[in-house]
C-alpha positions as CSV (number, residue, x, y, z in Angstrom):
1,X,0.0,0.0,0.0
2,X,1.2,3.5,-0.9
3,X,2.2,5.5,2.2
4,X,1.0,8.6,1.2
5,X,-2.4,7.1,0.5
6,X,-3.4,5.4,3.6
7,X,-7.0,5.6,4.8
8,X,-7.6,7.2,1.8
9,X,-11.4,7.1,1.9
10,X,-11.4,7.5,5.4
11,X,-9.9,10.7,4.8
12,X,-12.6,11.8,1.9
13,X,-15.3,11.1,5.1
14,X,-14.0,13.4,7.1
15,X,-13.0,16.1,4.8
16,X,-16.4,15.7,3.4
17,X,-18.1,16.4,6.5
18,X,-15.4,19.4,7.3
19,X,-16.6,20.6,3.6
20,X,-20.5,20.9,4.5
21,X,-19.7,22.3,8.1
22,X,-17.8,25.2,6.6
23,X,-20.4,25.9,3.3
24,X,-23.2,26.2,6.3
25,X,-21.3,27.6,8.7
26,X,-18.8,30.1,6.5
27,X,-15.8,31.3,8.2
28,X,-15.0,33.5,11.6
29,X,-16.4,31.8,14.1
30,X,-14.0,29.6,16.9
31,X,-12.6,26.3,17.2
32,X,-15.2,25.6,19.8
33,X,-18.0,26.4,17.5
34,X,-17.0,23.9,14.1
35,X,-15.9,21.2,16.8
36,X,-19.4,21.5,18.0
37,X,-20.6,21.5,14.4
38,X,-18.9,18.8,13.0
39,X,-19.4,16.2,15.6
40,X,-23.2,16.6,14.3
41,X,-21.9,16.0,11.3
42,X,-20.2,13.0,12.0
43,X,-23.4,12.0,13.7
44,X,-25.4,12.3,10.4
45,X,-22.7,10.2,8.1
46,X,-22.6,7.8,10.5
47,X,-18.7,8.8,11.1
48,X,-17.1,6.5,13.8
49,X,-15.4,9.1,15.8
50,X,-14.0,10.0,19.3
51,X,-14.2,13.7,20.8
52,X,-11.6,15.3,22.5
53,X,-10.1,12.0,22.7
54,X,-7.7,11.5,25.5
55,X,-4.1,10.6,24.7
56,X,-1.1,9.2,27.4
57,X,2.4,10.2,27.3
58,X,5.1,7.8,27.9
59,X,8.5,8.9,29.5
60,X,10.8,6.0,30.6
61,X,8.1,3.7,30.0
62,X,6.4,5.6,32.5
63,X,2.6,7.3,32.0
64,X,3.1,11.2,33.0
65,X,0.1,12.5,34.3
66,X,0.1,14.8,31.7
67,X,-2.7,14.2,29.1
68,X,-3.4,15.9,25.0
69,X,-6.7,15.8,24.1
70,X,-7.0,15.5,20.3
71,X,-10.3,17.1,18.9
72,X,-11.2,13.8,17.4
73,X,-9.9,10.2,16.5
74,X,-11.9,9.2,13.9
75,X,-12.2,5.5,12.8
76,X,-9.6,4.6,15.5
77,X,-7.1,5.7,13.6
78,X,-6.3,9.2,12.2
79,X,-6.2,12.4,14.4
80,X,-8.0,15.6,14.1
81,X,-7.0,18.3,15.0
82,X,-9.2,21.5,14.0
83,X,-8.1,25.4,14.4
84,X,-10.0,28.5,13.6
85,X,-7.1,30.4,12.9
86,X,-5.9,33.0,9.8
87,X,-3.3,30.6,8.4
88,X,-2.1,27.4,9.9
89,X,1.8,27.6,11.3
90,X,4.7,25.2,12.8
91,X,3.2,25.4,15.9
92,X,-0.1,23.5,14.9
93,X,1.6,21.2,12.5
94,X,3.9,20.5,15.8
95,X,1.1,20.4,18.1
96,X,-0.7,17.7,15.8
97,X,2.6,15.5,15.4
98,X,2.9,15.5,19.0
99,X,-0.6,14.0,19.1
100,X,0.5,11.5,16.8
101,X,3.9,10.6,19.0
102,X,1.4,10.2,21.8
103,X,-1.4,8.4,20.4
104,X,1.1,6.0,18.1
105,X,-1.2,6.7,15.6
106,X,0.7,7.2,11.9
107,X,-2.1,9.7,10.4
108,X,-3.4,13.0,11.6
109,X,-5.6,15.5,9.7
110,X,-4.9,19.4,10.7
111,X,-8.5,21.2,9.7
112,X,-8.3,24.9,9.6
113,X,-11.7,26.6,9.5
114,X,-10.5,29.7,8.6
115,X,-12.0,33.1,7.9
116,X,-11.7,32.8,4.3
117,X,-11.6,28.8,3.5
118,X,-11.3,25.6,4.7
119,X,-8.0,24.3,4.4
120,X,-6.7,20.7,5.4
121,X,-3.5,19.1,5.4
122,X,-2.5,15.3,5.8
123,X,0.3,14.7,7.7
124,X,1.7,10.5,8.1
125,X,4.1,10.2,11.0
């Protein structure tokens, strides 16, 4: 299987369902808001999903007390993280392979809901 295609339809799901959140929703509102939203939307198509899914961090082989919580793990296996931001940066692309490194998950989705469009980046780790 091609790396760079894995959970390909999976991925059309979701970005499907980020697509009709943002044409009813448009852009400017916060994170909080097209979280809300698109775990309806899940809902509706039937999306197996997790919110604010709670992920352990290992040190030593030792659990920190420390938690992430990813805006969603959808089909038990790719992470999404959403932002409501201008243009995405580092930080987020950081913030989401952290998630990954946590979760041992090898795909994350980073969903940016932003004033002007939706943008969405795969990211395999």
């Amino acid at each position: 299987m091609d790396e760079e295609y894995i959970f390909k339809e999976e991925c059309y799901q979701i970005i499907g369902c980020c697509m009709e959140v943002h044409n009813q929703l448009g852009g400017g509102f916060r994170e909080a808001v097209y979280q809300e939203a698109l775990e309806l939307e899940f809902i509706e198509q039937d999306l197996l999903y997790q919110r604010e899914k709670k992920m352990r961090i290992k040190y030593k082989k030792q659990i920190l007390k420390k938690k992430y919580f990813a805006d969603f793990l959808c089909f038990d296996e790719i992470v999404v993280e959403l932002k409501a931001v201008t243009e995405l940066t580092n930080i987020h692309k950081g913030q989401l392979f952290n998630y990954l490194k946590a979760s041992d998950k090898r795909l994350g989705m980073l969903i940016n809901f932003g004033p002007e469009k939706l943008e969405y980046k795969r990211f395999i780790f």
